[in-house]
C-alpha positions in Angstrom: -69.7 -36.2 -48.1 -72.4 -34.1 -46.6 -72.3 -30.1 -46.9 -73.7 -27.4 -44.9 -75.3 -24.2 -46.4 -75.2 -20.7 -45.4 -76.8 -18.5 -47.2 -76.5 -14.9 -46.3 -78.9 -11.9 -46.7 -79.4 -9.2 -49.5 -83.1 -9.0 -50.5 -83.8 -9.0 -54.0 -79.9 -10.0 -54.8 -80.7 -13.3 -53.6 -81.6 -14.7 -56.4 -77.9 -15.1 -57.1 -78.4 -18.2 -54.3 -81.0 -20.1 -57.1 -78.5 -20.2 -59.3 -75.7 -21.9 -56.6 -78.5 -23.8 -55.6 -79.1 -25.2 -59.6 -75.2 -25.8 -60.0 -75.2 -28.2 -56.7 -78.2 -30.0 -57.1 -76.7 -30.8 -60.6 -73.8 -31.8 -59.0 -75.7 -33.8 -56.7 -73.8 -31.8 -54.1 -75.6 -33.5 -50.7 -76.8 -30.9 -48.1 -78.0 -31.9 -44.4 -78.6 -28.0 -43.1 -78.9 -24.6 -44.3 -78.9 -21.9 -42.0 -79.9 -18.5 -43.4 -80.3 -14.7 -42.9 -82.9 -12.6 -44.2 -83.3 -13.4 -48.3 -81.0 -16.7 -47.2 -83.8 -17.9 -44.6 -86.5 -17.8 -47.6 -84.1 -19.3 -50.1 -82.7 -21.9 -47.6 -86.4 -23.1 -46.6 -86.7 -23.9 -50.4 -83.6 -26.0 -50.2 -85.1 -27.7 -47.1 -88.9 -28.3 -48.8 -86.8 -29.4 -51.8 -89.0 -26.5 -53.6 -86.3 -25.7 -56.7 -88.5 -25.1 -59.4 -91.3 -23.3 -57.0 -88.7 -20.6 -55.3 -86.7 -20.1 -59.0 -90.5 -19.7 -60.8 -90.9 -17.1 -58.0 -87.4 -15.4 -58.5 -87.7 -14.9 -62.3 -91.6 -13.5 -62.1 -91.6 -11.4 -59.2 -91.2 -7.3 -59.9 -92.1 -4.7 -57.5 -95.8 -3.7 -58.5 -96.9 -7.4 -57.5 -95.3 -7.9 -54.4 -95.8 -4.2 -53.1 -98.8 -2.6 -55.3 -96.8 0.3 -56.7 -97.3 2.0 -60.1 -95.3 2.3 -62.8 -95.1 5.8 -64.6 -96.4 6.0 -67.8 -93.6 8.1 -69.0 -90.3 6.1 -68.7 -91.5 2.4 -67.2 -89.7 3.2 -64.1 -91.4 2.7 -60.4 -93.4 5.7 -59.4 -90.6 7.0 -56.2 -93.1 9.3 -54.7 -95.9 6.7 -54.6 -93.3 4.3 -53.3 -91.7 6.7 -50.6 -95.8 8.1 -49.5 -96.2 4.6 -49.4 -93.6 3.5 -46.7 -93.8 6.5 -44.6 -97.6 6.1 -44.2 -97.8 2.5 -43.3 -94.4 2.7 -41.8 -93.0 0.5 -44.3 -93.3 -1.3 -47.1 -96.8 -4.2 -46.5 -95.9 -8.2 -46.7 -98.5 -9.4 -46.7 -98.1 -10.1 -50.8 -95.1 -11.8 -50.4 -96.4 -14.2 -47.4 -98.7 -15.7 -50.0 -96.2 -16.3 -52.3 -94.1 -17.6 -49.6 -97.0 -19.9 -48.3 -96.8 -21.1 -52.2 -93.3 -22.3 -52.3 -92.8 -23.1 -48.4 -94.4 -26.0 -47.1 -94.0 -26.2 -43.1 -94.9 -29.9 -43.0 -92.5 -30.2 -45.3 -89.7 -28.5 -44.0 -90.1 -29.8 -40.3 -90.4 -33.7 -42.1 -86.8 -33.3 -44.3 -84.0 -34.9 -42.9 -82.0 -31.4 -43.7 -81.6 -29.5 -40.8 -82.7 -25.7 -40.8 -82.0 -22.5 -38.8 -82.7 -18.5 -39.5 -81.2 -15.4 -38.1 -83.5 -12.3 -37.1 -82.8 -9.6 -34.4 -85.1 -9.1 -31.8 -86.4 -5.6 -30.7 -87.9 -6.1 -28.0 -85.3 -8.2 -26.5 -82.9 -5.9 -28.4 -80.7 -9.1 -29.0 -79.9 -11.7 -32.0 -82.6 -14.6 -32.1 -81.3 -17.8 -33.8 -84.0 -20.2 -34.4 -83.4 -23.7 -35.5 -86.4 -26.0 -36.9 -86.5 -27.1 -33.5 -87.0 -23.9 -32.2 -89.6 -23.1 -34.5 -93.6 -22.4 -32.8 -95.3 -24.4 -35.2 -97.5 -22.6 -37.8 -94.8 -20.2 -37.7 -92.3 -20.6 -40.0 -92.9 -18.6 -42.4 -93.8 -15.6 -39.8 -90.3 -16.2 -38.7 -89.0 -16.1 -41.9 -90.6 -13.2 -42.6 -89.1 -11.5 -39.9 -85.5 -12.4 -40.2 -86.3 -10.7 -44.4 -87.7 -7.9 -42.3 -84.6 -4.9 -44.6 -85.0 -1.3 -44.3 -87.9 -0.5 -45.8 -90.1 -3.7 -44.5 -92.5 -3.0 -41.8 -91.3 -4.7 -38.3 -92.5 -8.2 -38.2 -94.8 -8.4 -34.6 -95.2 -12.2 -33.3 -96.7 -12.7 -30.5 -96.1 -9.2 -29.3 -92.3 -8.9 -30.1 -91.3 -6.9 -32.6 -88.5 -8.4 -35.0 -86.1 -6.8 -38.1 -83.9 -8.5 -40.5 -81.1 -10.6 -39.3 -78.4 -8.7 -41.0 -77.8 -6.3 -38.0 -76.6 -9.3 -36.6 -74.6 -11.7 -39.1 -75.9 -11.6 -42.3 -73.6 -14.8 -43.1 -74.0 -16.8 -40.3 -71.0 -19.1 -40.6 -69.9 -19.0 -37.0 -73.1 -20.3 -35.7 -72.4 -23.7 -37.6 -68.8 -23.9 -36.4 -70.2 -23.3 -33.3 -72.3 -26.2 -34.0 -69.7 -28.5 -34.8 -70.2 -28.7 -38.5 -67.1 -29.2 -40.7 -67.8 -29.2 -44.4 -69.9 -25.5 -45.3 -70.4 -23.8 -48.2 -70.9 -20.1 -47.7 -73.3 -18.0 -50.0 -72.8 -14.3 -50.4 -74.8 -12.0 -52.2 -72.3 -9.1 -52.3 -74.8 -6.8 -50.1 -74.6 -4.9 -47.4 -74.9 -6.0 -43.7 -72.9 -7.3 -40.5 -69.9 -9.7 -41.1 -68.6 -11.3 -38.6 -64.8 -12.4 -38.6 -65.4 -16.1 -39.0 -63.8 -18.3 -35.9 -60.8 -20.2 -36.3 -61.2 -23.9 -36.6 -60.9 -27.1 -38.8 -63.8 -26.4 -40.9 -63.9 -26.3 -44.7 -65.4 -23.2 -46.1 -66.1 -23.2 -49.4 -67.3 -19.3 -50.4 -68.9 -18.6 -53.3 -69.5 -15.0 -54.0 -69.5 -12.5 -56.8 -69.0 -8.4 -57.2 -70.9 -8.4 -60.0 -74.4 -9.3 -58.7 -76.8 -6.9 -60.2 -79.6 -5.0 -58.9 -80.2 -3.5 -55.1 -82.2 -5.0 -52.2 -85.2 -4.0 -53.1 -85.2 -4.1 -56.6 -87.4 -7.1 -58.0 -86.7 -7.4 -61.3 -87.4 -10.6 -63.1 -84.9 -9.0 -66.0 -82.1 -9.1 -63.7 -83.0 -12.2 -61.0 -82.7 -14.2 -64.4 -78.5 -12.6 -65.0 -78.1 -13.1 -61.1 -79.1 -17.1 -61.1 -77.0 -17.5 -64.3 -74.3 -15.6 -62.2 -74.5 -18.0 -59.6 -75.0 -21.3 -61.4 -71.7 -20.4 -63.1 -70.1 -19.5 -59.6 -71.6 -22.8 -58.0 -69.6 -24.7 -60.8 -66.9 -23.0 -60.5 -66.7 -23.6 -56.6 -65.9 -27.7 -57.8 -64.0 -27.5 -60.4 -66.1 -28.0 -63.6 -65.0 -24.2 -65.2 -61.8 -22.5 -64.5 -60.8 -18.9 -64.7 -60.8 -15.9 -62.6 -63.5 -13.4 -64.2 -64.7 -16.0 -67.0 -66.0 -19.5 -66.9 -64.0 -22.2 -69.2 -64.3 -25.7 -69.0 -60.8 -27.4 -68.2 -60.4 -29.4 -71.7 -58.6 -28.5 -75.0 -59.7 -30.4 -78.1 -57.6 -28.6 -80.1 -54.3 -27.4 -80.9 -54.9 -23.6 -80.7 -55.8 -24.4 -77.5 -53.2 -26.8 -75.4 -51.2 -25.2 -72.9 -48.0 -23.5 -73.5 -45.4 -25.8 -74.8 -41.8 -25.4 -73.9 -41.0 -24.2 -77.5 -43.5 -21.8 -76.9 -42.7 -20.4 -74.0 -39.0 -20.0 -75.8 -40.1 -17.9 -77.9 -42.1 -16.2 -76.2 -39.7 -15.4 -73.7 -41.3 -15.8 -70.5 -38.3 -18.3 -69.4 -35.5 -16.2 -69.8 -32.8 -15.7 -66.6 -32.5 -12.3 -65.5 -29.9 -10.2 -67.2 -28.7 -7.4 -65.0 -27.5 -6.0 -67.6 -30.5 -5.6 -69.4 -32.8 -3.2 -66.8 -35.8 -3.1 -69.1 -36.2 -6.5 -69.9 -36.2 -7.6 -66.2 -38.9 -5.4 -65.4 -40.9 -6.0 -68.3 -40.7 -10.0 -67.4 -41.3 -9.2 -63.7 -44.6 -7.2 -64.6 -46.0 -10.0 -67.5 -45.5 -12.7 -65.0 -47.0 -10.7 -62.0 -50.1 -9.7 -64.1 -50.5 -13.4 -65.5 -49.5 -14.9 -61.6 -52.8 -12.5 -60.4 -55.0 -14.0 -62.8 -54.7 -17.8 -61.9 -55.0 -19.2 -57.8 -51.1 -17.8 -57.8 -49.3 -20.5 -59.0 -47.9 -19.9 -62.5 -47.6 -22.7 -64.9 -47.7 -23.3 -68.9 -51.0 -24.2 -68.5 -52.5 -21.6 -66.2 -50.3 -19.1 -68.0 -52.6 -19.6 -71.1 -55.7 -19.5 -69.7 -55.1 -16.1 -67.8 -53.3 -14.9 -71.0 -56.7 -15.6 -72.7 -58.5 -13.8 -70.2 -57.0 -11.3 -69.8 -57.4 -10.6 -73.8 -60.8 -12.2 -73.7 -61.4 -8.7 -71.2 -59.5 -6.5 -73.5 -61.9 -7.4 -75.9 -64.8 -6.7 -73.7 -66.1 -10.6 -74.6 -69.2 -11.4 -72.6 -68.5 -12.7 -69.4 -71.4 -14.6 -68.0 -71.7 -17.8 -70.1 -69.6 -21.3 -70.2 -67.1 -21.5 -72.9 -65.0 -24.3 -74.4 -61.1 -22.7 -74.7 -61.6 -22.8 -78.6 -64.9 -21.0 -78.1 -63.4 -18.6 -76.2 -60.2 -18.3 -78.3 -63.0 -17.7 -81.6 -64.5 -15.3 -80.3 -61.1 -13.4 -79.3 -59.8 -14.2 -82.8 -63.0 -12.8 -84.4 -63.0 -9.7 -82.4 -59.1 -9.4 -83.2 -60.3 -9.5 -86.1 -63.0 -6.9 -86.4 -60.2 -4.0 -84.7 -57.6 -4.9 -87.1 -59.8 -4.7 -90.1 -60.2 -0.9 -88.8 -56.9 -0.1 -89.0 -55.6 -2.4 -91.5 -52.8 -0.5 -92.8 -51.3 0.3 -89.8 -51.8 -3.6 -88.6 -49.9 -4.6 -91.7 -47.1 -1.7 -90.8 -47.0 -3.3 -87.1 -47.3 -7.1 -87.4 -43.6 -7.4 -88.6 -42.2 -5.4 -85.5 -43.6 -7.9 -83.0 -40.8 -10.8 -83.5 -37.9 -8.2 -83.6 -39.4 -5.7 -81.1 -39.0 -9.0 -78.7 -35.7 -9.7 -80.0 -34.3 -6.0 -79.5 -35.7 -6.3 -75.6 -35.3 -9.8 -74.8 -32.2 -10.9 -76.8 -30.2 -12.3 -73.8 -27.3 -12.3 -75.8 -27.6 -8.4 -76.5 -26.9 -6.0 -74.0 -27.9 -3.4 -75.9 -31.9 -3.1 -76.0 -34.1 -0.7 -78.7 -35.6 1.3 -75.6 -38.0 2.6 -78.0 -39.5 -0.6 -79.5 -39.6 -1.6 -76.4 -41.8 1.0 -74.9 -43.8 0.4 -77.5 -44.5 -2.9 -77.0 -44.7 -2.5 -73.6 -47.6 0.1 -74.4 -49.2 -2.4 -76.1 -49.5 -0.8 -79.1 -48.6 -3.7 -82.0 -51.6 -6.3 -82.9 -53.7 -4.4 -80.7 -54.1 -0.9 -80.2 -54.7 0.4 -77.2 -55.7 3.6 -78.1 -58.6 2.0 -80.4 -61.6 3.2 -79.2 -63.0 -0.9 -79.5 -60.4 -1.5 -77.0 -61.6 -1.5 -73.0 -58.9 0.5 -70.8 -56.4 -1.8 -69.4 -53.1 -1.9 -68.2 -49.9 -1.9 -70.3 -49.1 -4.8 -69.1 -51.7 -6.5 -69.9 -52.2 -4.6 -73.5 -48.7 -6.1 -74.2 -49.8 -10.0 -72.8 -52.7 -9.4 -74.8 -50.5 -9.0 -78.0 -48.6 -11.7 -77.2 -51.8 -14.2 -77.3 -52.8 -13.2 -80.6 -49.7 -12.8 -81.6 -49.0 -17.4 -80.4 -52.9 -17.8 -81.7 -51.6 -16.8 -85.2 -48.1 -18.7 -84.9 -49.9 -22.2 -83.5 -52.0 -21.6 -86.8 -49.8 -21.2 -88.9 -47.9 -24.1 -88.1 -51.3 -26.1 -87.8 -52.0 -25.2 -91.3 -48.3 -25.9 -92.5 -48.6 -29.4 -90.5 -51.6 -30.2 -92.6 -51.2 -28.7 -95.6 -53.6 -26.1 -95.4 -52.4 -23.2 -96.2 -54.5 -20.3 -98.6 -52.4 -17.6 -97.7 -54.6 -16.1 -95.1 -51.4 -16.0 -92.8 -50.3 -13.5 -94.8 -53.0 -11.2 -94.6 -53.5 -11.5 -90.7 
């Protein structure tokens, strides 16, 4: 199957695109056009010329200074803002000529007009004071990268002139340009966001696959070239792009579907037993219902919304994973993942060990008293206080990130199965020093 790229515009945020574009050329994901707008017409004439390790050498050495010869203060490292303002309201914006070199360096027009992938870019006209879409076809030759050029042309660029018309970035049009392949007749398109600002058009109805891959958490602004942070955004995006076909799951982290291990194998029916999440509504029994109806809402919002034993676990491990503030933007194995949750469990309770030791025996009654479904009676006390969240894991520990209570109380429920499938691991085996008992 053949894809179609669109990749949209958001200056120096679009080196988030390198990174999709590493994950599907290791995927040997098949692409016959890219349209793009702005940073997505630069970025898509490097997936044309084939030019991967050109455009991501470009991405993770390019800083302000070079491409726009401003200082740095002495004082603090930071860009010098008068020098830079002076600078764009004298030569009414910000000179390209630096980065047409560099562009010239990674964008070959022979090249790109000889590939069998198709190629369009989006700029606005204002002259003509209208959208121009240009396809390779389209293209004056020996202007390709002028054209280019002028659909990058963000606030703060000077206005791109060619041949007398005056062009600015293609953003004030559609800075994802979907449509215009719909309206092309392509069916299978991948959609590249860089989380930026810019015009969005409501995307047509039709029988096209769209595939989007996006992230909020793209760092940096337009114009801020910084090869520190291009290097997090392409990570970003090569974990996104992989994530897009199916080689990590998870909604905020990135975990390879397997499980080697027992502490990590989805939820077994025992489990979920005794953990209580299968247990019939008892009217009679206000708090327990609503506690239920909350876990399995919180957990439901972490997977693609359809809860089962095994998507239950992995959002359960998220969502402690997050408690724990665990770094986000790496691939993990579910036991590395679970390791690093059981070290920083760990770490807190060693802080308050005393009053871990005190709590650690409520946690199996506390759930009894609330969700005993052959008591009507319930502790409303204990069960506040697990609902709080306030048993294995503290939430008022100042190592702990501000969540919900909801999710403070799945997150004690994770540890609480991690130490239970280990102990019974160890008891199946024989291994057993006692640690259990100090956990």
């Amino acid at each position: 199957m053949k894809y179609q790229l669109v990749l949209a515009g958001g200056g120096a945020r679009g080196s988030y695109q390198i990174g999709v574009w590493k994950a599907l050329r290791e995927l040997n994901i098949e692409i016959d056009m890219v349209i793009g707008t702005s940073v997505g017409s630069i970025n898509g004439a490097a997936v044309v010329c084939d030019a991967f390790e050109q455009a991501e050498h470009l991405w993770k050495t390019l800083d302000m200074p070079t491409l726009f010869d401003i200082t740095y203060s002495k004082e603090d490292g930071e860009p010098n803002t008068s020098e830079y303002i002076e600078s764009i309201l004298k030569n009414k914006g910000l000179d390209t000529s630096t980065l047409k070199c560099y562009l010239e360096q990674v964008i070959d027009e022979d090249v790109l007009r000889k590939s069998p992938i198709d190629y369009a870019l989006v700029t606005f006209s204002l002259t003509q004071m209208k959208p121009v879409i240009l396809f390779k076809k389209d293209i004056p030759n020996g202007k390709v990268v002028d054209f280019i050029l002028a659909s990058s042309a963000v606030p703060g660029f000077k206005k791109q002139e060619i041949d007398g018309e005056h062009y600015i970035d293609g953003g004030i049009y559609d800075n994802l340009p979907v449509n215009i392949l719909i309206d092309h007749g392509y069916k299978n398109i991948i959609a590249v966001s860089n989380a930026a600002i810019g015009v969005y058009r409501k995307v047509k109805e039709s029988d096209a696959k769209i595939i989007y891959i996006e992230n909020q958490q793209i760092q940096g602004g337009i114009l801020e070239f910084d090869p520190a942070i291009a290097k997090k955004n392409i990570m970003l995006g090569y974990l996104d792009g992989m994530k897009a076909f199916g080689k990590y799951i998870g909604q905020c982290y990135y975990i390879s579907d397997t499980a080697n291990h027992d502490y990590a194998k989805p939820l077994t029916e025992k489990e979920i037993e005794m953990l209580y999440l299968n247990v019939k509504k008892n009217k009679s029994n206000v708090m327990g219902t609503v506690v239920q109806f909350s876990l399995l809402r919180t957990l439901r919002n972490h997977t693609n919304g359809l809860l089962s034993a095994k998507n239950a676990f992995f959002a359960a491990m998220e969502i402690t994973a997050e408690i724990f503030g665990i770094e986000k933007v790496r691939p993990y194995t579910p036991e590395q993942l679970i390791t690093k949750i059981m070290a920083a469990y760990r770490s807190v309770k060693s802080e308050h060990v005393q009053i871990m030791k005190e709590k650690k025996g409520l946690l199996r009654n506390m759930l009894k008293k609330i969700w005993d479904k052959d008591k009507v009676r319930i502790n409303k006390k204990a069960a506040k206080k697990l609902f709080l969240g306030q048993v294995l894991i503290d939430k008022n520990n100042p190592s702990i990130s501000s969540n919900t209570s909801t999710e403070h109380l799945i997150a004690n429920l994770f540890i609480y199965l991690m130490l239970w499938r280990r102990k019974k691991i160890k008891k199946k085996t024989g291994d057993n020093n006692g640690r259990d008992n100090k956990e």
